[in-house]
Every structure is written in structure tokens, then in C-alpha cells.
C-alpha positions in Angstrom: 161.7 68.0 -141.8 161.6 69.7 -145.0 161.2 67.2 -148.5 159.9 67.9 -151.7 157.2 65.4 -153.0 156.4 64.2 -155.9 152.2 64.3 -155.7 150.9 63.1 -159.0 151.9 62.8 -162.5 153.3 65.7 -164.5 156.1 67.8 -165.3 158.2 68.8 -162.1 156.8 72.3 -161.6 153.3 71.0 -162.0 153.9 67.9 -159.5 156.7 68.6 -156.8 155.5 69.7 -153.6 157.6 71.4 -150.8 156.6 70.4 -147.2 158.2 71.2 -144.2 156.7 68.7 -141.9 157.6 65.6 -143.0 158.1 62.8 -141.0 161.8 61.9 -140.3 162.9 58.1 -141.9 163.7 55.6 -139.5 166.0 53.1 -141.2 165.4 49.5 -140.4 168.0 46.8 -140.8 171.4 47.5 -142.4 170.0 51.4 -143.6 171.1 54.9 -142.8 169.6 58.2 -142.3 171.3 60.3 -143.3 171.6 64.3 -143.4 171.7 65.4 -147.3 174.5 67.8 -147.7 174.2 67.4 -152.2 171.8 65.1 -154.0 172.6 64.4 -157.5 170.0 65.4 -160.2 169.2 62.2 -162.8 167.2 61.6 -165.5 165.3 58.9 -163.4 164.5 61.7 -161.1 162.6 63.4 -164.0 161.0 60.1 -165.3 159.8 59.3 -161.7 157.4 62.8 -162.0 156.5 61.7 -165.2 155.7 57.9 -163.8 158.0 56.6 -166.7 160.6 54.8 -164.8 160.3 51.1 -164.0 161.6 51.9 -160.5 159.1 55.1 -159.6 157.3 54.1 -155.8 153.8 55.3 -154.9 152.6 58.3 -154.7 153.0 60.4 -152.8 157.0 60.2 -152.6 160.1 61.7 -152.5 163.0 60.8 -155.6 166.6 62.1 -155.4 169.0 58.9 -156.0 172.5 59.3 -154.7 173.3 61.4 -152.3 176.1 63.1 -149.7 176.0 63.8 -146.4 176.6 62.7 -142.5 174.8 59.9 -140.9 172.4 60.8 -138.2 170.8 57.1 -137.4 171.9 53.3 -137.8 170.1 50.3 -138.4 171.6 46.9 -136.7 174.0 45.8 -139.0 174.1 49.4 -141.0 178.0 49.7 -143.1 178.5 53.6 -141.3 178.3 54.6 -137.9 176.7 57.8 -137.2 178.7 61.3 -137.9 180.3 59.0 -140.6 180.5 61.3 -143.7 179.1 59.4 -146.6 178.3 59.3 -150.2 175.4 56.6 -151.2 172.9 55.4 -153.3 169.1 56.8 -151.6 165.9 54.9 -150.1 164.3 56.4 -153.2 162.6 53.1 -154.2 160.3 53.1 -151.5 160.0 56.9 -151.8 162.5 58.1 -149.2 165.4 59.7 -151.9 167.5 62.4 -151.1 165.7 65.8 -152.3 165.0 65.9 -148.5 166.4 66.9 -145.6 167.1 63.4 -144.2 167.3 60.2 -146.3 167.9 56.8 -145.9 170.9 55.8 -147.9 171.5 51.9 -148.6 173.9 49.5 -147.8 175.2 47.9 -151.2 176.4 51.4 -152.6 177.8 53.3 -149.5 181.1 54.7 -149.2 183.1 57.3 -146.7 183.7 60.3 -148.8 187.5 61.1 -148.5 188.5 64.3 -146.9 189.5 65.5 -149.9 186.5 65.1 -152.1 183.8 68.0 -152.0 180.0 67.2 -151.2 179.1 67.8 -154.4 181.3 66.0 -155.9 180.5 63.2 -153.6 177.1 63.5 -154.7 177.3 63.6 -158.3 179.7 61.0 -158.3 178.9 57.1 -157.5 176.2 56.5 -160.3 177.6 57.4 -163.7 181.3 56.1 -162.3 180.6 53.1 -161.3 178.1 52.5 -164.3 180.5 53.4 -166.6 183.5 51.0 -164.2 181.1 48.4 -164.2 179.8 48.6 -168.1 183.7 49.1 -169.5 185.6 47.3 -167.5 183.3 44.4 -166.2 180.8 43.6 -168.2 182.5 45.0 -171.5 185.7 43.5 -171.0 187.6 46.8 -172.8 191.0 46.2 -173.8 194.1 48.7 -173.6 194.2 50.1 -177.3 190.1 49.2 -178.5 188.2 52.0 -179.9 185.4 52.8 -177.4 182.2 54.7 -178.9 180.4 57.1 -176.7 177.3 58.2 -177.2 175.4 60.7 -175.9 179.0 61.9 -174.4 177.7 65.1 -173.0 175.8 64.2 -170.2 176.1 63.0 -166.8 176.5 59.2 -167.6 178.5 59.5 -171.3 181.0 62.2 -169.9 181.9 59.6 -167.1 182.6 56.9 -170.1 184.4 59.3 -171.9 186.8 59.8 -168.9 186.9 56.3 -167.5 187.7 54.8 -171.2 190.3 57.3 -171.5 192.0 56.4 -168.4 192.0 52.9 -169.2 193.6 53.0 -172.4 191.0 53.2 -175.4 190.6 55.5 -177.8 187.4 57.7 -177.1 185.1 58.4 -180.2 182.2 60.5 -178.6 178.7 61.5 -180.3 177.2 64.9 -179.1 174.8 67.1 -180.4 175.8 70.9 -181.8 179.3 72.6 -181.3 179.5 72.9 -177.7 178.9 69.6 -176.4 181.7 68.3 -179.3 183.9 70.7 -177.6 183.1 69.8 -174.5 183.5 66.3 -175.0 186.8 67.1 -176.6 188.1 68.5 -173.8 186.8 65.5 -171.5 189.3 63.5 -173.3 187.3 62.0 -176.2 189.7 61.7 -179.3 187.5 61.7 -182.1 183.4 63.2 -182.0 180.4 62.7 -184.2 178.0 65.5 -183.8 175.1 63.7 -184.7 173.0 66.5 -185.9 175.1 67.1 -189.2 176.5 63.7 -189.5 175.9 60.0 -189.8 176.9 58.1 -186.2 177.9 55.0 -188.3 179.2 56.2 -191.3 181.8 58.4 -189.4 182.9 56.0 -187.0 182.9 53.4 -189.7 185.5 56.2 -191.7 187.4 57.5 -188.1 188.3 53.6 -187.9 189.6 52.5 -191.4 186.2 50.3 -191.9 186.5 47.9 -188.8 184.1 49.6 -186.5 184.1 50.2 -182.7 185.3 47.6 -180.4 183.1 48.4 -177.9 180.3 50.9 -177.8 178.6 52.6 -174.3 174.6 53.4 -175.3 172.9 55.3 -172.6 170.8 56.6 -175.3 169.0 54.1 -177.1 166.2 54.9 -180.0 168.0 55.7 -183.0 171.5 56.4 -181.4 171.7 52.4 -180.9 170.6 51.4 -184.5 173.8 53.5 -185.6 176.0 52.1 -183.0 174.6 48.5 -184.5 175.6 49.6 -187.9 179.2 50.7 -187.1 180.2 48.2 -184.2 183.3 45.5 -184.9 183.6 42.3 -185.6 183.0 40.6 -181.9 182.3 43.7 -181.1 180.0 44.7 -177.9 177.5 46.8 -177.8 176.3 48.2 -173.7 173.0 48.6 -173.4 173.1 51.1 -170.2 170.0 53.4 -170.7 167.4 54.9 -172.9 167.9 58.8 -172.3 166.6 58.9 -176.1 163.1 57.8 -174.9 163.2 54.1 -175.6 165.7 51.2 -175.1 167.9 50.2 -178.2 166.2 47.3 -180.0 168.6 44.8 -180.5 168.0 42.4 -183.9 169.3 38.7 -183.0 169.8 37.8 -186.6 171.7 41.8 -187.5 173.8 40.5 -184.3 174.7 37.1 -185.7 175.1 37.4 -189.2 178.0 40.4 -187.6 178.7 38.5 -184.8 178.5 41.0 -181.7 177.2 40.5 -178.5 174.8 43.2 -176.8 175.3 43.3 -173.2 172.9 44.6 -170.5 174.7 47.2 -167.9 173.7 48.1 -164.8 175.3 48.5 -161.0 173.5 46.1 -158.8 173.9 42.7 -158.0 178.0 42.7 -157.4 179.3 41.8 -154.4 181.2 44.1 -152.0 184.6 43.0 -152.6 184.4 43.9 -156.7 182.9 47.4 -155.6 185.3 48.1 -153.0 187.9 47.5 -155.6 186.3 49.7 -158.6 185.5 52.5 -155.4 189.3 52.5 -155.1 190.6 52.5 -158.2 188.2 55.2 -159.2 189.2 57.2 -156.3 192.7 56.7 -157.2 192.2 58.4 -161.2 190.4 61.2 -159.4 192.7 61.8 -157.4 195.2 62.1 -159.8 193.2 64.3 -161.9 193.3 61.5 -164.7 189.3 62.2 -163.7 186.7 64.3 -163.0 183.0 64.9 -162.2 182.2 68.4 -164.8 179.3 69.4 -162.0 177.4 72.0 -164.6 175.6 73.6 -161.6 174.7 73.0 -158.2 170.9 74.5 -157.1 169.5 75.5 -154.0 167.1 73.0 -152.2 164.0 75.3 -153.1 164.9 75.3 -156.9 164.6 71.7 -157.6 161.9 72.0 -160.0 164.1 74.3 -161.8 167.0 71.8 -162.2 164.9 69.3 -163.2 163.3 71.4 -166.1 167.2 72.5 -166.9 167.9 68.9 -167.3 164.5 68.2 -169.4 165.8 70.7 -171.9 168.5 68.7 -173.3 170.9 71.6 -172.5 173.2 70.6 -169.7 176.5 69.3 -170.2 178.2 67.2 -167.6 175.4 66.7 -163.9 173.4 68.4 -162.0 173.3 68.6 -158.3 170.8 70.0 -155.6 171.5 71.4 -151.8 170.2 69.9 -148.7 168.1 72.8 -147.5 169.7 75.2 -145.4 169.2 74.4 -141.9 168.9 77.2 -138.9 172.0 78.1 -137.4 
């Protein structure tokens, strides 16, 4: 089968390598091959070319981490039966993600894809939504009327926050960086946005809410981005520490966080049992259904530009996710 490889360690064009003979994934107990119709394009995926994520497997491997597409092989006690359509989190740990043309998808985050919901929306989907379900609404307790900040609003993972805090009552102050991603925020739903380049994160926020601060504030950023957020957060405030797209994680100060008294809260989607997923699957299903949602897809690439896309998302440019084709199969 056809899979691009990640070789050694580099920028994507100088370490992904197309094959076309690579050996089909057998999924052992509870996995699923599956047939990539879309793979979502992360910033993980970069990392892992770059050997700079905690999660990249040996060389050589194949990244790619959720995925859509049609299940062509169980394991005993696999979630899907096969020809199920399915939306998933990859087998990218031990190198078998989805920029192939199989994959093995994993149990804990696989759902059927609805009839009504495209592949690349399938595909771009699961990750950033239930990150952002599970950071808000779980582990960040929001509250119907708390000011939410946002930073980093424009890409894949803050756009979903935006959207999801939105729909669940808060008001939505959003950082972003230059004119179009404040206007593309804006039009995401985000009420108030800092553009970071020509103004102060904390000082604004601190102004945009009469002094108190942000209830709660979503940092898939980190570096610098989180010392604001620290400097303009409320009393019993929390602070999500959900990523480090800034190049480092935010630092948190124990004694900054106790003479203030805020909590800082680690965020990510594993761990939760299938009942509480099922449940935020649904009701996320539900708000895009009703177009109280959406995924912005920026653009979606054919299976041989790959490098491309993940140079696109290197440059700091895209608003919203990217996506990748399965490759296109002989008719």
C-alpha cells in the first residue's frame, strides 16, 4: 500500500518519504484497519519530523493522528465492524497513523461518522472538539455567563474553543495575531480579540473586563502567551494548560498562583471512560448539527502534497485545520 514515512529528522520536505509498497497493518486486539478517506493535519504531525514531540515512535514511521474512513479489518473485541464508516484517533504511536493508505484506528476515540457529516469534516474533527469539550467543560468547570480567554484562537485547537465556549454560554475573548485572524476569530463567534502583535494580552483583557480578569483561560500556546494569561486571569480563576504551539509549555509559578489564588489545570483527552465520551460525542454532534458549530477546514491536500501542508502549517499562516486525502485508489 502506499504511506508516506517519516525517515529521519528534519523539516517535512527533507524527511517524508512516499512508498508504495508498504506492508498492510494487521490490527491486533480491539484495533481497526481502516481505509483513510481524510487525515487531519496537526502540529504533532510536524513535531514528530522534527523528533520534538513526547509521543513521536521510531524511525522509520508513518504520523497522521485522527483520521476518516471505512473499516477494512477487525481485531477480537474491535468497537466497528468492517464497512463501518468511522472517524478515529490513528495507531500513530507505534508508527502506523493515517497519512497512509490503510491505518489502524483505536478503540478509546472511535465513532461512526453520521451520514450527514463529510469525510473531511470527520477527519478534522475529534481532536480539537473534544480537547476543547473536555478542557471547558470537564476539567475547567465553565460556567454559563464566565468570560473565557482564548488564545491562539486562530488555529485548529483555539477556533474549536472559541466555538465550543460560545455555545455554552461564555463570553469569548480571543487573542490572534494581525487583522485577519482577529477577523476571523470574530466571525467564529469570539466577542472581544486581542491581536497580540500591537497589544498587551493582559492589559486588554484586564480593561475588556472592568479589572476582574478571565474566569477561565484555554492556552494551547504556552511561552509568553501563558505569562499574560497569568497576569490577567480572575480571582479563582483557571488557567488550561492544553499545549505549547508557542514552542514551550507555560511555566506556571506556585507562589504567582497562590498569592492570586488560581488553579492551573492540565488538559488533555485520554484517560475518560466511554460513557463521558459518548456523551460529549453527542452533544457535540448535536451543536454541529445545528450549525451552533463548525469545523473552518482552511484546505484539504492531495495525498502526494503532504509535505506541502505540513510546511503551510509550519508557516504560522493557516487559519482554522488542515486536512490530507487518502491517496486515490484505481478505479
Amino acid at each position: 500500500m502506499k504511506a508516506w514515512q517519516v525517515t529521519r529528522k528534519g523539516e517535512p520536505r527533507e524527511v517524508l518519504v512516499q512508498v508504495d509498497d508498504a506492508p498492510l497493518p494487521e490490527p491486533g486486539p480491539g484495533l481497526m484497519r481502516v481505509r483513510v478517506d481524510v487525515c487531519g493535519v496537526g502540529l504533532p504531525d510536524l513535531l514528530m519530523c522534527r523528533d520534538a514531540y513526547a509521543l513521536t515512535p521510531p524511525l522509520p514511521f508513518t504520523q497522521g493522528q485522527e483520521l476518516s474512513g471505512v473499516v477494512t479489518a477487525v481485531g477480537e473485541g474491535a468497537p466497528a465492524k468492517v464497512g463501518d464508516r468511522i472517524m478515529a484517533v490513528s495507531g500513530f504511536v507505534f508508527g502506523q497513523g493515517g497519512f497512509a493508505e490503510e491505518a489502524i484506528a483505536l478503540p478509546d476515540m472511535c465513532f461512526l461518522v453520521p451520514d450527514w457529516m463529510s469525510s473531511e469534516v470527520a477527519a478534522t474533527f475529534l481532536i480539537p472538539y473534544h480537547t476543547g469539550y473536555i478542557g471547558l467543560i470537564r476539567r475547567g468547570s465553565l460556567q454559563k455567563g464566565e468570560s473565557v480567554l482564548v488564545l491562539g484562537g486562530a488555529g485548529g485547537t483555539g477556533s474549536a474553543a472559541i466555538q465550543l465556549a460560545r455555545a455554552y454560554g461564555a463570553r469569548v475573548i480571543a487573542t490572534a495575531g494581525g487583522p485577519a485572524k482577529v477577523d476571523f476569530c470574530r466571525k467564529l463567534g469570539a466577542d472581544e480579540v486581542v491581536d497580540y502583535r500591537s497589544e498587551s494580552i493582559a492589559e486588554r483583557v484586564m480593561e475588556l473586563t472592568d479589572g476582574r480578569g478571565a474566569d477561565l483561560v484555554y492556552d494551547p500556546v504556552g511561552a509568553d502567551a501563558y505569562h499574560q494569561a497569568s497576569r490577567c486571569v480572575a480571582h479563582e480563576g483557571r488557567i488550561l494548560l492544553v499545549g505549547f504551539a508557542g514552542g514551550s509549555w507555560g511555566k506556571p509559578v506556585p507562589g504567582h498562583m497562590a498569592q492570586h489564588n488560581y488553579s492551573v489545570v492540565g488538559v488533555m483527552p485520554t484517560g475518560f471512560d466511554r460513557a463521558f465520551l459518548d456523551t460529549a460525542q453527542a452533544e457535540m454532534l448535536d451543536l454541529l448539527k445545528r450549525g451552533e458549530i463548525q469545523v473552518p477546514i482552511a484546505k484539504v491536500f492531495d495525498f502526494d502534497e503532504l509535505p506541502q501542508a505540513l510546511e503551510t502549517l509550519a508557516s504560522g499562516s493557516v487559519m482554522g485545520k488542515l486536512a490530507v486525502r487518502g491517496p486515490v485508489r484505481p478505479a
